[in-house]
C-alpha distance (Angstrom), angle and dihedral (degrees) to the residues before:
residue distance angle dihedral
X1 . . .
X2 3.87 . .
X3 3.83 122.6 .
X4 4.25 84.5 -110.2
X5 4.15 97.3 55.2
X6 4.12 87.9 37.7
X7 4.22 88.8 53.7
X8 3.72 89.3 42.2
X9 4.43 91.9 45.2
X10 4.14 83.5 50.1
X11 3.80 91.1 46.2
X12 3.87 91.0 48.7
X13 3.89 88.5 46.3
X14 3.57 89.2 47.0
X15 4.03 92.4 53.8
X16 4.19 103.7 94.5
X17 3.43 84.1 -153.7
X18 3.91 91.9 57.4
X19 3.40 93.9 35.9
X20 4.25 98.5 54.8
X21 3.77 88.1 45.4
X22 4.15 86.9 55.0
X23 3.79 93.1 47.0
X24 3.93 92.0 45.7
X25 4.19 89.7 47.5
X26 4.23 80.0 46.8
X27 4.07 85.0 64.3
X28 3.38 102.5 35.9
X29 3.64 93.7 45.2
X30 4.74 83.1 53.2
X31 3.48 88.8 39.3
X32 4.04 92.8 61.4
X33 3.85 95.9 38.9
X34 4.01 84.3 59.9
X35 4.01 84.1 56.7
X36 3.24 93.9 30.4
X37 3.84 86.2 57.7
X38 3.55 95.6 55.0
X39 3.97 124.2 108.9
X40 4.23 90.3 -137.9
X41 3.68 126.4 -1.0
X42 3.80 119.9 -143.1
X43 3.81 120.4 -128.1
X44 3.69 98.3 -88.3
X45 3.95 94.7 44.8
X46 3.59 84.1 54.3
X47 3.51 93.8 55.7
X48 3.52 88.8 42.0
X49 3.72 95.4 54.3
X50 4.13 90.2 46.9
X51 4.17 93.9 54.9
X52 3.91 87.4 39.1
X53 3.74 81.1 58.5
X54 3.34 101.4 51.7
X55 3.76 99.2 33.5
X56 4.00 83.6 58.4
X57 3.64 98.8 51.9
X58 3.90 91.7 40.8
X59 4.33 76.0 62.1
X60 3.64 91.6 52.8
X61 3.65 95.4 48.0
X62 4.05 85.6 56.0
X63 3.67 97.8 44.1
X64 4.11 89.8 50.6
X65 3.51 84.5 45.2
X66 4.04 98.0 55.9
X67 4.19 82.0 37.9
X68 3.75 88.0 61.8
X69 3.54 90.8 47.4
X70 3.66 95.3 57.5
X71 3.59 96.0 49.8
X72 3.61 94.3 49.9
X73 3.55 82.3 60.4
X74 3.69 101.0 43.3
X75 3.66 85.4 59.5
C-alpha cells in the first residue's frame, strides 16, 4: 500500500461516522454466520437473516460512499 491510500485508510478509520458503520457491519456480518450456521432456519430467522442482509449492504453502500468522498478529496 502507498503512503497516499495508507493516510487516506487511517483518515477513513478515523471518521466516527465510518468507523460506527464498520463496527455495526462487524455484528451484522456475526449475527448471520450464527444463522447462517444453522441446519434449518425457522420462519422468523429467515426473515431475520433476509433484513440482516439488506440492512448490511445498505452499510456498505454508506461506507463506499464516505470512501469516495475521501478520495475525491485526497485528490
Amino acid at each position: 500500500m502507498t503512503s497516499q491510500a495508507e493516510a487516506s485508510s487511517q483518515e477513513l478509520l478515523d471518521n466516527d461516522e465510518y468507523r460506527r458503520l464498520a463496527d455495526e457491519h462487524h455484528s451484522l456480518d456475526a449475527r448471520l454466520q450464527v444463522l447462517t450456521d444453522k441446519i434449518v432456519l425457522s420462519d422468523e430467522e429467515q426473515l431475520e437473516e433476509a433484513t440482516l442482509k439488506k440492512k448490511k449492504l445498505q452499510l456498505k453502500d454508506r461506507m463506499e460512499s464516505i470512501a469516495r468522498e475521501f478520495r475525491s478529496r485526497a485528490h
